[in-house]
C-alpha positions as CSV (number, residue, x, y, z in Angstrom):
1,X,61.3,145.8,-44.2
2,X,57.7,146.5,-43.0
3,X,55.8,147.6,-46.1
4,X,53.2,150.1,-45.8
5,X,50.1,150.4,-48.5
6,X,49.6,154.1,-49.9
7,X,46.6,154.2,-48.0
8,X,48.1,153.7,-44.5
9,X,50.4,156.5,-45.5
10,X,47.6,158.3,-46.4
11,X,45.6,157.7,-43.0
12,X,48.6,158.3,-41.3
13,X,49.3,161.9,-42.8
14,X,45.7,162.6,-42.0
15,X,46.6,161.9,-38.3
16,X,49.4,164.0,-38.5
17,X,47.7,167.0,-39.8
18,X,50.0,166.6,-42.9
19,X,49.1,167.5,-46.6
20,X,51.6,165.4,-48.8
21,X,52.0,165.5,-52.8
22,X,51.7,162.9,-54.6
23,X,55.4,162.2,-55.4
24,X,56.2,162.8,-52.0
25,X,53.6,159.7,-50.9
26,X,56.1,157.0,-51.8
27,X,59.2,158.6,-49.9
28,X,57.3,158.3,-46.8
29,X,55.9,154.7,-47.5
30,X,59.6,154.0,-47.8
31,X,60.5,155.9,-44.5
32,X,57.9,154.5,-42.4
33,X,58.2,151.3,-43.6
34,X,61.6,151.5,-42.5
35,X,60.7,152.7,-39.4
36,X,58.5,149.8,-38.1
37,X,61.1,147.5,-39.0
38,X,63.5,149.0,-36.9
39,X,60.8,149.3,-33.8
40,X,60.3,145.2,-34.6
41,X,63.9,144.5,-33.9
42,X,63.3,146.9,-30.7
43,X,60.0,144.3,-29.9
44,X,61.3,141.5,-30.3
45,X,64.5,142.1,-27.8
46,X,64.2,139.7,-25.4
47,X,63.8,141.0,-21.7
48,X,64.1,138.9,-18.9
49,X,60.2,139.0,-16.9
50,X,61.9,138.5,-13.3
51,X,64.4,141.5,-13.1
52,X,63.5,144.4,-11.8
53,X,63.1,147.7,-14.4
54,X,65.4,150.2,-14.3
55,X,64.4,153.2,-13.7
56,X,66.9,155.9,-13.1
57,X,70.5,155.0,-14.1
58,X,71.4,156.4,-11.0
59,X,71.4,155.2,-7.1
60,X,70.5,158.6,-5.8
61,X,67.1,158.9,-3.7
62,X,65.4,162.1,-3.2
63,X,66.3,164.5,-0.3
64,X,63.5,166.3,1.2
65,X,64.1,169.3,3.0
66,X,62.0,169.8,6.2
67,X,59.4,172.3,6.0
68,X,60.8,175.1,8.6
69,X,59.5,178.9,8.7
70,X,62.5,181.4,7.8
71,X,63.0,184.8,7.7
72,X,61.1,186.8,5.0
73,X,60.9,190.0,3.5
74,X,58.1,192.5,4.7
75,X,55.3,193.9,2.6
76,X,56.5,197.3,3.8
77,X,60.6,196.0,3.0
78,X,59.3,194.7,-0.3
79,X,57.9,198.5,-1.5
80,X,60.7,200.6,-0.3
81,X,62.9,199.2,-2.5
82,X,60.4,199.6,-5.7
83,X,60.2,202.4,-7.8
84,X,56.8,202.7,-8.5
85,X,53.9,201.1,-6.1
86,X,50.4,201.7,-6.3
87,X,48.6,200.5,-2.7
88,X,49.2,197.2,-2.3
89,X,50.9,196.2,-5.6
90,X,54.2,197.3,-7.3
91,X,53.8,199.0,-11.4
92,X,56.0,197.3,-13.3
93,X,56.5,197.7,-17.5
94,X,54.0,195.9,-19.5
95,X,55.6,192.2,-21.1
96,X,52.8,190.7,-22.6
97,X,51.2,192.2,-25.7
98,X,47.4,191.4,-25.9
């Protein structure tokens, strides 16, 4: 297990914006410690250089749609079926509280 001094842990709090106690420093040496042990067995996996990466686990490509012009609704289409307009915009109900 990778061991970690109480001043690492310290540093490391101070990174995360965390305030820890004094009793609750060597829990966390512990935890991390046990952490980077397990990300060295992830490191030291051995991966073959030559094959290629996989990215997606799946063999779909994207599918574009072509850009075509379709029917849309009209400004005037668009306010007739509001309840409340005002000119060119549509009153709806306050949602975000300032």
């Amino acid at each position: 297990m990778t061991k970690l001094s109480i001043k690492q842990v310290r540093d490391v709090a101070h990174l995360a914006r965390l305030t820890l106690r004094e009793q609750d420093i060597m829990k966390y040496q512990k935890e991390l410690g046990q952490i980077l042990t397990e990300i060295d067995k992830i490191n030291q996996a051995k991966v073959k250089e030559d094959e290629e990466m996989l990215i997606c686990p799946t063999t779909n490509e994207n599918f574009y749609n072509s850009d075509e012009v379709k029917d849309m609704v009209t400004k005037e289409d668009a306010f007739s079926n509001s309840k409340n307009s005002n000119g060119m915009y549509i009153v709806v109900p306050k949602v975000v509280n300032e």
